[in-house]
C-alpha positions, 0 to 999 in steps of 0.5 A: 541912346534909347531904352527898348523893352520886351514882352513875356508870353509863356517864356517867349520873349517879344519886343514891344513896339515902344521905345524910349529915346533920350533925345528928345528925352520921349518915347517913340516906335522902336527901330522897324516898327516905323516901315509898316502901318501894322502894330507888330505885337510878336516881333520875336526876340531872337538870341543872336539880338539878345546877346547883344544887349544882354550878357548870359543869355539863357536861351532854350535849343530848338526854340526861335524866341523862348527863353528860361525863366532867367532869360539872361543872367546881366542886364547890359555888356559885360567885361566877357562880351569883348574879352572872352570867357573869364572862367578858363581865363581864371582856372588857367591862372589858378593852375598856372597854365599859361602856356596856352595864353591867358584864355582872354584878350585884349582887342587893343593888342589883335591884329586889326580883323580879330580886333575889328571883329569884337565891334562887329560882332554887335555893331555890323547888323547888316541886312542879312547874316547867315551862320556858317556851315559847320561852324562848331562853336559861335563867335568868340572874341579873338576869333574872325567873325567873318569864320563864324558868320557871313553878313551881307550889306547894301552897297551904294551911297543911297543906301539907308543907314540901320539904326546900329550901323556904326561899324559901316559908317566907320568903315566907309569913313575917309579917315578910316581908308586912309588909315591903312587899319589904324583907326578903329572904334577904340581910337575914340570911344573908351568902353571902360568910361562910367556914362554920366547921368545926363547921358543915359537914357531915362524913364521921364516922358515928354509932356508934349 
């Protein structure tokens, strides 16, 4: 796990070209900044990364990196990243509309493209992901996200892996093929579990 960090210029958010890794517990290049011998001050931070590892993210329109104030309102995914928008979830309750369902999901209990879409979402970086035309709202959990973006990755067994590829690793994994859709991230990883202590990513520096 590592800790990247972000830089503020008049609302502009950029990321720092320094992380902090917790194996082997010290700091190094954050990912990419490893491919070019440049020191990238401005690598701007953009909402569809953002939105990723922060949760009411307060991007201002027509703008690539900037930002509110308040970039985002939670540091770190919340409950909403995966199961949807709680407000609509909590009026239909108040209202006793349930006719319509609840307002959220749970991935668990989708067919296996919606719920393998809720990983995606943040865990198929790919190479390049382009939005679809005429898409009227982004990827809501539930939805398939290949109807609200296209991502394009590199095949071959040579292909270099991306730091957050996990989606693709799995995917490509001999159990996952012969599944027949079975196996998915939750069959393993429990994102409900409290990270111990020993596992996060701390602030202590290597001396070496």
């Amino acid at each position: 796990m590592g800790r990247s960090y972000l830089t503020s210029i008049e609302g502009f958010l950029f990321q720092a070209p320094v992380s902090y890794y917790s194996v082997p517990a010290r700091c190094g290049l954050s990912p990419g900044f490893e491919r070019t011998e440049d020191v990238n001050l401005v690598r701007e931070v953009e909402p569809g990364c953002l939105n990723c590892h922060a949760s009411g993210v307060q991007a201002i329109a027509a703008t690539t990196n900037g930002y509110a104030p308040l970039p985002f309102l939670n540091a770190g995914v919340t409950c909403e990243r995966c199961h949807g928008a709680g407000e609509e979830h909590i009026a239909r309750m108040k209202d006793g509309k349930r006719s319509g369902g609840p307002a959220i999901v749970n991935p668990a209990k989708l067919d296996a493209a919606r719920r393998d879409s809720v990983c995606a979402h943040c865990h198929l970086p790919g190479a390049v992901e382009i939005a679809r035309a005429g898409k009227q709202r982004p990827y809501r959990p539930g939805d398939k996200l290949s109807e609200s973006v296209v991502v394009f990755i590199v095949e071959g067994a040579d292909r270099a892996t991306t730091v957050n590829g996990h989606f693709e690793q799995l995917a490509r994994s001999a159990c996952r093929q012969s599944s027949a859709g079975k196996l998915w991230c939750g069959s393993c990883h429990d994102p409900h579990r409290t990270v111990a202590e020993t596992e996060k990513a701390g602030l202590e520096m290597d001396e070496r």
